[in-house]
C-alpha positions as protocol buffer text, in pm:
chain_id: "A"
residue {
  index: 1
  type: UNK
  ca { x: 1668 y: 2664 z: -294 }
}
residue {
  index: 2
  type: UNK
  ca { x: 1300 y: 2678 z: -448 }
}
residue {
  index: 3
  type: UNK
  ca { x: 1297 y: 2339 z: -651 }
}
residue {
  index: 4
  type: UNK
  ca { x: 1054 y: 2339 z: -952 }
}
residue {
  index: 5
  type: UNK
  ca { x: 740 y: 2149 z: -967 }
}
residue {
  index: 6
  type: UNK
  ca { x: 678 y: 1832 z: -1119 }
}
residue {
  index: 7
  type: UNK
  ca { x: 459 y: 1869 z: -1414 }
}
residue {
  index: 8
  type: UNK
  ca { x: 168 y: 1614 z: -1406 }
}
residue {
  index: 9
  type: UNK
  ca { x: -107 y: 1447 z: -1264 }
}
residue {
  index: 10
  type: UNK
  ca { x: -9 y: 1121 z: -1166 }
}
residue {
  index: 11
  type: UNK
  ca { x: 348 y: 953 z: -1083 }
}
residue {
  index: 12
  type: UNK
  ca { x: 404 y: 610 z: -1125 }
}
residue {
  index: 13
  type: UNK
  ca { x: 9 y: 564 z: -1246 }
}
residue {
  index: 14
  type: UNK
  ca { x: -129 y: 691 z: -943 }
}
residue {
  index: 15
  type: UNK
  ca { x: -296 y: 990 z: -866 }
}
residue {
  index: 16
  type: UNK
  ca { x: -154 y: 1337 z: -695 }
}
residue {
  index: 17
  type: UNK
  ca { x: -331 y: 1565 z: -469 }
}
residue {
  index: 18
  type: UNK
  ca { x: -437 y: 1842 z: -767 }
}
residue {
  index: 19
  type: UNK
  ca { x: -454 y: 2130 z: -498 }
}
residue {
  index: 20
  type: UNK
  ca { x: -81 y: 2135 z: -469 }
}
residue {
  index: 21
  type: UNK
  ca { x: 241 y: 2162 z: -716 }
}
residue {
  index: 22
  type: UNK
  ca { x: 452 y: 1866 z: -624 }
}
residue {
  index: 23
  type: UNK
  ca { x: 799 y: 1777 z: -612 }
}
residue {
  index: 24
  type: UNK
  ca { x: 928 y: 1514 z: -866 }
}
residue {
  index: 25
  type: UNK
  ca { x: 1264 y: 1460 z: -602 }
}
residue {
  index: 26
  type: UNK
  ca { x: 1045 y: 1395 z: -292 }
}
residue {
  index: 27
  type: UNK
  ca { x: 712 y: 1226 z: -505 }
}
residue {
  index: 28
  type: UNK
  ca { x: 1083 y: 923 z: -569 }
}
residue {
  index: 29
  type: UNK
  ca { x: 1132 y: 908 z: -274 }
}
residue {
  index: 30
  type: UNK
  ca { x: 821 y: 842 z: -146 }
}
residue {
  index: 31
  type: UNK
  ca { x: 730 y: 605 z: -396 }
}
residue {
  index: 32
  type: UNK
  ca { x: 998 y: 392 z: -339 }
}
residue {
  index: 33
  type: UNK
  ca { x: 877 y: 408 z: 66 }
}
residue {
  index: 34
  type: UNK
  ca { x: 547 y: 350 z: 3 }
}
residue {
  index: 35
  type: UNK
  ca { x: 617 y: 42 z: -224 }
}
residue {
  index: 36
  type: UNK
  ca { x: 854 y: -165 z: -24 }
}
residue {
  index: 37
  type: UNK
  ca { x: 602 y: -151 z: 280 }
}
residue {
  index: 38
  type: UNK
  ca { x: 327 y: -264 z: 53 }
}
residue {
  index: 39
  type: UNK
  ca { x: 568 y: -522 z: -79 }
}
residue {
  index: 40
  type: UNK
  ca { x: 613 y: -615 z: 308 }
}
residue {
  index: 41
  type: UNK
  ca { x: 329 y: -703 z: 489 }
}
residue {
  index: 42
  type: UNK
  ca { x: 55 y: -883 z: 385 }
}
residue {
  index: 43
  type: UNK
  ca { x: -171 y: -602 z: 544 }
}
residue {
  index: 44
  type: UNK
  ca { x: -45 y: -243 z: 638 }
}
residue {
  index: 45
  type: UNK
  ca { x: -173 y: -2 z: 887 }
}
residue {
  index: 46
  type: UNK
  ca { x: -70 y: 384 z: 767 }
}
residue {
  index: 47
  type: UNK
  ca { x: -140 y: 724 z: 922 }
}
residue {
  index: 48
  type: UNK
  ca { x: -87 y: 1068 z: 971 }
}
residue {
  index: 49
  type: UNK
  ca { x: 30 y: 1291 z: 1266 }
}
residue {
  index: 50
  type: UNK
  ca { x: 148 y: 1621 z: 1302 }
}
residue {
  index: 51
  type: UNK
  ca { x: 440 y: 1713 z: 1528 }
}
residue {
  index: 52
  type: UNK
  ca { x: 493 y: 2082 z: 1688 }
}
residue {
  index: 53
  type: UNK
  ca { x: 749 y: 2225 z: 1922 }
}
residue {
  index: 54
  type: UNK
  ca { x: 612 y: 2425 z: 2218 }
}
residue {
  index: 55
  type: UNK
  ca { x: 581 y: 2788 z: 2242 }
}
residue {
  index: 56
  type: UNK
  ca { x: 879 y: 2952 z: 2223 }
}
residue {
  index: 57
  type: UNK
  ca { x: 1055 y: 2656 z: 2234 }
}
residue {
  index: 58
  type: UNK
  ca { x: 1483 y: 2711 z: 2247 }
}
residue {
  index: 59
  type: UNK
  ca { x: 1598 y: 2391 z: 2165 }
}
residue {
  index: 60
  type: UNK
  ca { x: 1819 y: 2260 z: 1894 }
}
residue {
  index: 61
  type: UNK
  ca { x: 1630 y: 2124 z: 1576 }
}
residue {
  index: 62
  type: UNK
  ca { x: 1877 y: 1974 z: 1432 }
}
residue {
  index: 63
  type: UNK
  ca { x: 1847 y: 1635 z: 1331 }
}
residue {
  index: 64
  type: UNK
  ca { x: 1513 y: 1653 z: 1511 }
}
residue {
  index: 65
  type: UNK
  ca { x: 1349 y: 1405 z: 1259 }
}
residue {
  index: 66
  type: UNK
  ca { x: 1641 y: 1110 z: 1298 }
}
residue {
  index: 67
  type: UNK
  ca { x: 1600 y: 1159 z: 1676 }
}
residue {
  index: 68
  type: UNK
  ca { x: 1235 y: 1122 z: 1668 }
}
residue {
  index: 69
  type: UNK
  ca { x: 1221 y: 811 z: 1401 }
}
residue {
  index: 70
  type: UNK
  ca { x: 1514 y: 623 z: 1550 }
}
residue {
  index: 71
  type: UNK
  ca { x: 1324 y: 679 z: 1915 }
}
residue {
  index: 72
  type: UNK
  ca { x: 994 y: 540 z: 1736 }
}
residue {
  index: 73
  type: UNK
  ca { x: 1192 y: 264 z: 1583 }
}
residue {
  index: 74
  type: UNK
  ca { x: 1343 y: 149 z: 1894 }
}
residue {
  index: 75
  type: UNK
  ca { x: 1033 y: 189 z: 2167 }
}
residue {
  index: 76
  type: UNK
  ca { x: 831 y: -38 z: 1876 }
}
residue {
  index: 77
  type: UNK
  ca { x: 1122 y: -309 z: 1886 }
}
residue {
  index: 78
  type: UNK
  ca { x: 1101 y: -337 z: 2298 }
}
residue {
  index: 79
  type: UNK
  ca { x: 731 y: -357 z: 2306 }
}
residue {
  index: 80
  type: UNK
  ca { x: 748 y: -631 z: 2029 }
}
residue {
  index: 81
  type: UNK
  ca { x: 1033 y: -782 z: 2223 }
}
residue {
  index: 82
  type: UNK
  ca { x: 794 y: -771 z: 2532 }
}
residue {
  index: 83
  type: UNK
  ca { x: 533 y: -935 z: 2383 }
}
residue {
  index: 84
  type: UNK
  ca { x: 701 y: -1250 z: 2228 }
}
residue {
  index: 85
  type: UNK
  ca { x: 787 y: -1365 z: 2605 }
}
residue {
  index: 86
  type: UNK
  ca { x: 421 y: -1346 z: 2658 }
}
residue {
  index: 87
  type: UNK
  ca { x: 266 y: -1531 z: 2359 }
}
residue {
  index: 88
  type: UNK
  ca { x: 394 y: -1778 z: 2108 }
}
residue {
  index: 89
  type: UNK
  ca { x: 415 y: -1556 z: 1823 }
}
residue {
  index: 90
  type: UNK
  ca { x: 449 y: -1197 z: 1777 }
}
residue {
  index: 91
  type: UNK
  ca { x: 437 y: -1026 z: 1415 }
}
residue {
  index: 92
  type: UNK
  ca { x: 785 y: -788 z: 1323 }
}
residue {
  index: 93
  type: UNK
  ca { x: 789 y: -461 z: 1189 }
}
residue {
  index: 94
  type: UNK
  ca { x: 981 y: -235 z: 1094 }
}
residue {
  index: 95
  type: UNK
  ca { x: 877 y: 139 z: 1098 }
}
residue {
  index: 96
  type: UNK
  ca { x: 837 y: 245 z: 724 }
}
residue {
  index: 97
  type: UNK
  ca { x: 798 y: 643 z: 707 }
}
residue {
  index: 98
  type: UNK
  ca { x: 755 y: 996 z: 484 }
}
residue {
  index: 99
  type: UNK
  ca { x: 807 y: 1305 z: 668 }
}
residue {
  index: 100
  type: UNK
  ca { x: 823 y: 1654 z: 595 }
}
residue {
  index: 101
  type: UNK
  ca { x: 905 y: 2009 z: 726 }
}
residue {
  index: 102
  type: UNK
  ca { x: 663 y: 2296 z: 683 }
}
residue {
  index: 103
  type: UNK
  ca { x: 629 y: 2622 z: 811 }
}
residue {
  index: 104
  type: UNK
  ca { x: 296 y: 2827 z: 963 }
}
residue {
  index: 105
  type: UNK
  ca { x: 115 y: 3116 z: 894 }
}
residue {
  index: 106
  type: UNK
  ca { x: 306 y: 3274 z: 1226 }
}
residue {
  index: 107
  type: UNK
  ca { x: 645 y: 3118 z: 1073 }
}
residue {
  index: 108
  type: UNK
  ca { x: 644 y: 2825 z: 1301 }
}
residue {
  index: 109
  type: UNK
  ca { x: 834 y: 2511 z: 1190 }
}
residue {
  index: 110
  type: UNK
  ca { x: 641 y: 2169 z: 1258 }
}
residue {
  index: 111
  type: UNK
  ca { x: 672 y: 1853 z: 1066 }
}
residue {
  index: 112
  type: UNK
  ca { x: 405 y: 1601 z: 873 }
}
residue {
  index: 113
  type: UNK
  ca { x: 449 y: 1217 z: 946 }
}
residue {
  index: 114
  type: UNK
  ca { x: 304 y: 956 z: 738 }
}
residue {
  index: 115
  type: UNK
  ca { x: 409 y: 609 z: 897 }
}
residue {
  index: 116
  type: UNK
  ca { x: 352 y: 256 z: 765 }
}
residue {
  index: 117
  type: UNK
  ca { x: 377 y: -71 z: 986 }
}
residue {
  index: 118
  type: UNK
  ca { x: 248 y: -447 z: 978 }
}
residue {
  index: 119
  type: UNK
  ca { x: -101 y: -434 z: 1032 }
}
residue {
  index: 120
  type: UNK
  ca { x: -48 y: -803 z: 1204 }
}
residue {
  index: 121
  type: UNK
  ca { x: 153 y: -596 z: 1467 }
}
residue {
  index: 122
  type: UNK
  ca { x: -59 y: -344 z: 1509 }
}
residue {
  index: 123
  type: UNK
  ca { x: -393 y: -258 z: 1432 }
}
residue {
  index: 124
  type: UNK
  ca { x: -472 y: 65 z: 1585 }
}
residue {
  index: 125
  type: UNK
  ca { x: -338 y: 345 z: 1709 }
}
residue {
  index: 126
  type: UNK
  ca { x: -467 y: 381 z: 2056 }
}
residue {
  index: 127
  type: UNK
  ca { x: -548 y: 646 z: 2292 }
}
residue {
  index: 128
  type: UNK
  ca { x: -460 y: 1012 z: 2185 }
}
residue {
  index: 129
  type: UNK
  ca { x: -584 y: 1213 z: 2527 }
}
residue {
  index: 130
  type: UNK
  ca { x: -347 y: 970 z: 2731 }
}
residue {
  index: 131
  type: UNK
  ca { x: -40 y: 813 z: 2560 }
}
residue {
  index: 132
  type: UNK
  ca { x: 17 y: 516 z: 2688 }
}
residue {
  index: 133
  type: UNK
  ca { x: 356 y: 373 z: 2605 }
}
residue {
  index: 134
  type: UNK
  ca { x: 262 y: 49 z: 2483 }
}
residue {
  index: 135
  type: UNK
  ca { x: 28 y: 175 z: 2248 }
}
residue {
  index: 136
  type: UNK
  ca { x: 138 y: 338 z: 1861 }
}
residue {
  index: 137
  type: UNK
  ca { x: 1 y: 629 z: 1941 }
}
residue {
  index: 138
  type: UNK
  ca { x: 143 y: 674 z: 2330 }
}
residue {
  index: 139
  type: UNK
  ca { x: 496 y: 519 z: 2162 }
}
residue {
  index: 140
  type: UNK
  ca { x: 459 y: 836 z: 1899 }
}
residue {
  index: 141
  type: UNK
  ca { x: 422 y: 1133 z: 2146 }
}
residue {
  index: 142
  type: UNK
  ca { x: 728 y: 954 z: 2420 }
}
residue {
  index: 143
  type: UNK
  ca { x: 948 y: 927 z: 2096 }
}
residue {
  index: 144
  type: UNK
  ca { x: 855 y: 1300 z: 2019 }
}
residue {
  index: 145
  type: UNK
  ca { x: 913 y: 1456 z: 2376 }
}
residue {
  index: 146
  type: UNK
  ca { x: 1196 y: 1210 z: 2377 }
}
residue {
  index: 147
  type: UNK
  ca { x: 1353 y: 1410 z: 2005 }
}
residue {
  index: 148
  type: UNK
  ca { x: 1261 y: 1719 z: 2154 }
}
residue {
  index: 149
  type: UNK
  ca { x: 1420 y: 1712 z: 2495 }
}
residue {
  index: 150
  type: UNK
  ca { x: 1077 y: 1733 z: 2725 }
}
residue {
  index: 151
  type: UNK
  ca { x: 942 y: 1528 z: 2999 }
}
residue {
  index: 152
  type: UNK
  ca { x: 579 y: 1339 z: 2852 }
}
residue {
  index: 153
  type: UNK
  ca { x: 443 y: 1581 z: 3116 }
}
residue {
  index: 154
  type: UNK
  ca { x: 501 y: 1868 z: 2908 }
}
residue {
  index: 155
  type: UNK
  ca { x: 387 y: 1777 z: 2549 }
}
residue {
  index: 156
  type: UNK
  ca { x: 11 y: 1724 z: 2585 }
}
residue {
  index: 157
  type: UNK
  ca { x: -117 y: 1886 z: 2213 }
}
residue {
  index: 158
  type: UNK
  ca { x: 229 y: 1884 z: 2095 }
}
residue {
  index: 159
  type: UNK
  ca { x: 109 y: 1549 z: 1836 }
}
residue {
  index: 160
  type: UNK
  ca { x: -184 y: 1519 z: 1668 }
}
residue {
  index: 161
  type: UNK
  ca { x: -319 y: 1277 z: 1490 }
}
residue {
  index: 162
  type: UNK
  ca { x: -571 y: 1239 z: 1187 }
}
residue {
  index: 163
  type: UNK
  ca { x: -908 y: 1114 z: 1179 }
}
residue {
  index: 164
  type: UNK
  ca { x: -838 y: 826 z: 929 }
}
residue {
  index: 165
  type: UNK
  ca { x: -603 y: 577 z: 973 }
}
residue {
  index: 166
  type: UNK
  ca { x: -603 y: 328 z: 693 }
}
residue {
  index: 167
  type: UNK
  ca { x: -558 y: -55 z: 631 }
}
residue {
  index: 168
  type: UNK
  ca { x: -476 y: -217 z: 330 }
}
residue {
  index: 169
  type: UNK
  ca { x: -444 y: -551 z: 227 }
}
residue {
  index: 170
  type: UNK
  ca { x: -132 y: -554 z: 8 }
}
residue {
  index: 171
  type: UNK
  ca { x: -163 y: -903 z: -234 }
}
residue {
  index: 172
  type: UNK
  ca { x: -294 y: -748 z: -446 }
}
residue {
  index: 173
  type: UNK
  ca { x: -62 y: -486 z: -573 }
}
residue {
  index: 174
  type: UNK
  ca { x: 3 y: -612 z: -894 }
}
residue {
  index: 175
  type: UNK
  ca { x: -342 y: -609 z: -1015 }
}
residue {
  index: 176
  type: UNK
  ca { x: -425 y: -212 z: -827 }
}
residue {
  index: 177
  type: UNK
  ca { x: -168 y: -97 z: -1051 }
}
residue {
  index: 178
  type: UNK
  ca { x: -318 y: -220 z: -1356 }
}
residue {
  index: 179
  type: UNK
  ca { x: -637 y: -101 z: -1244 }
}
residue {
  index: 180
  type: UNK
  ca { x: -516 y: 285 z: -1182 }
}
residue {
  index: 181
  type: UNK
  ca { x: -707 y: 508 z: -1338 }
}
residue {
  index: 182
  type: UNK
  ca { x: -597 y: 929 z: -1323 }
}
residue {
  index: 183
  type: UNK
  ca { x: -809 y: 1111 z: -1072 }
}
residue {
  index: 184
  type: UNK
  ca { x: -1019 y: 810 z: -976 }
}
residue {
  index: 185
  type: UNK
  ca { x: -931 y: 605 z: -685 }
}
residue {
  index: 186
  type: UNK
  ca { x: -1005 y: 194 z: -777 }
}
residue {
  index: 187
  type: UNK
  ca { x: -855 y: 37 z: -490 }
}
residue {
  index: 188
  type: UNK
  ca { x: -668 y: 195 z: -157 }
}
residue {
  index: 189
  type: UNK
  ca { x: -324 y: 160 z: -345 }
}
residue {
  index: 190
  type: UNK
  ca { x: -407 y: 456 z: -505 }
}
residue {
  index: 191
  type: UNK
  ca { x: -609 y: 594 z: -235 }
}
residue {
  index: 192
  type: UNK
  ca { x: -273 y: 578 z: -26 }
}
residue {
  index: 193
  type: UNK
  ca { x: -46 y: 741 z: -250 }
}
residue {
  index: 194
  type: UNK
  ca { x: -280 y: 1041 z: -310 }
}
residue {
  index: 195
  type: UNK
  ca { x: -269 y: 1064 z: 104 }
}
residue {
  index: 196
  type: UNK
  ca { x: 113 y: 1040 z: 64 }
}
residue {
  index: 197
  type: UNK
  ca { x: 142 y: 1275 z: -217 }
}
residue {
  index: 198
  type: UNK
  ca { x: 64 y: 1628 z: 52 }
}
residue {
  index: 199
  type: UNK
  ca { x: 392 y: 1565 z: 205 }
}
residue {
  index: 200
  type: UNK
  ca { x: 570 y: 1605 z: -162 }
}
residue {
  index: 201
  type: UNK
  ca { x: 449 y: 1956 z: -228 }
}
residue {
  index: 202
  type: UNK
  ca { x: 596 y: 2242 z: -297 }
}
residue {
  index: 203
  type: UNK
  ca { x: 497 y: 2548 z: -99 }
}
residue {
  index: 204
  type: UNK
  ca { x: 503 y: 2628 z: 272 }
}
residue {
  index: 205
  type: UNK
  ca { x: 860 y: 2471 z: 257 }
}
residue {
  index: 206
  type: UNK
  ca { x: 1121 y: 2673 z: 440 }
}
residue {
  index: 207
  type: UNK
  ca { x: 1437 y: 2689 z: 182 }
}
residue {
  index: 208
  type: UNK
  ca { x: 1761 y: 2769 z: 200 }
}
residue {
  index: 209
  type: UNK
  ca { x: 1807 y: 2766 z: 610 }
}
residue {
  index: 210
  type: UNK
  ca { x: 2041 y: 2474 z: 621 }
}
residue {
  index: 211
  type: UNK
  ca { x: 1754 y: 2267 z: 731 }
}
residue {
  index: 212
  type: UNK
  ca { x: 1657 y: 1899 z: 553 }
}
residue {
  index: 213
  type: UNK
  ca { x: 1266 y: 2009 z: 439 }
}
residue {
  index: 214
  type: UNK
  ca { x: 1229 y: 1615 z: 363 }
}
residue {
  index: 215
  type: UNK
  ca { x: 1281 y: 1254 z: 465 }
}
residue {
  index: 216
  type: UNK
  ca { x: 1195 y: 871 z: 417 }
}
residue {
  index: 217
  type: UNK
  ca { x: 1309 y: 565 z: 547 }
}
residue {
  index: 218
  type: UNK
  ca { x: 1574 y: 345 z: 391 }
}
residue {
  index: 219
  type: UNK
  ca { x: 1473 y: 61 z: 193 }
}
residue {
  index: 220
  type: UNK
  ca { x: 1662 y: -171 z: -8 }
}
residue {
  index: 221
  type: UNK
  ca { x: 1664 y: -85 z: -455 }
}
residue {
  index: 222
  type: UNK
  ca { x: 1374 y: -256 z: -627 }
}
């Protein structure tokens, strides 16, 4: 079902992405995300990557996205676990995330990932051209040929990742929300949120297939 748009150009004080109609279900949802990992970490590292299927690709899709986070989720626990009988102390985190399903020109389903950890545990994504498992970026493209059913082998260009991956320093939240001004970005709070906010539009959605076209993390009421 076609949902309407949210009428506005801010939610919550902070600025939307104007070149899209938004909606007001999925800009709650990932509010609430987006705050609790702010509220946190007292830094947090947040990105973007895009995940595809392969050509002609005859696999189930179902549930694709729980598959694919609770992989993430658990790869990022071992490596942490790893680490702590190395050194004396290793930063936690859990996996904070937005996702969404869209559909291409050619009528190709692929999915838009938006994923917040501690900056203290990790501060960079690592190599894109060759995953390597201990690395964010290596644990991200295992956990998607993982969802998917493929060997690694097979799912070179299957993830792709921004340009900008962003850092914030989050103890100062109370005061960037004061400071939030429509349209103009005053600190990366708001800078952030406007990233987030492309996942909560409207078109290129594929409705009415049975499918879930959204999807967050679980995080406690505030």
């Amino acid at each position: 079902m076609y949902e309407p748009s949210y009428q506005g150009t801010a939610y919550q004080s902070l600025p939307l992405n104007q070149n899209h109609s938004m909606n007001e279900r999925y800009l709650y949802s990932a509010f609430k995300t987006y705050r609790h990992a702010f509220e946190c970490y007292p830094k947090l590292l947040m990105f973007h990557a895009t995940l595809r299927f392969p050509a002609n690709y005859q696999g189930n899709t179902g549930g694709v996205m729980s598959n694919f986070t609770r992989s993430l989720s658990e790869r990022i626990q071992r490596d942490l676990d790893k680490r702590s009988s190395l050194v004396d102390r290793v930063h936690p985190t859990n996996v904070h995330y937005v996702w969404c399903r869209e559909v291409s020109k050619d009528l190709k389903d692929h999915y838009h990932i938006v994923i917040m950890v501690n900056a203290n545990s990790y501060r960079a994504l690592g190599c894109f051209k060759q995953p390597h498992k201990h690395h964010l970026a290596g644990m991200i493209a295992h956990s998607w040929a993982s969802a998917i059913g493929i060997p690694i082998s097979e799912s070179s260009g299957l993830v792709h990742f921004a340009d900008e991956v962003k850092i914030f320093k989050t103890r100062q939240l109370s005061h960037y929300e004061n400071a939030s001004v429509y349209g103009n970005f005053e600190s990366s709070y708001e800078e952030g949120f406007y990233w987030l906010s492309y996942l909560c539009k409207v078109t290129d959605k594929r409705y009415g297939d049975g499918f879930r076209n959204f999807g967050t993390s679980q995080v406690r009421s505030w």
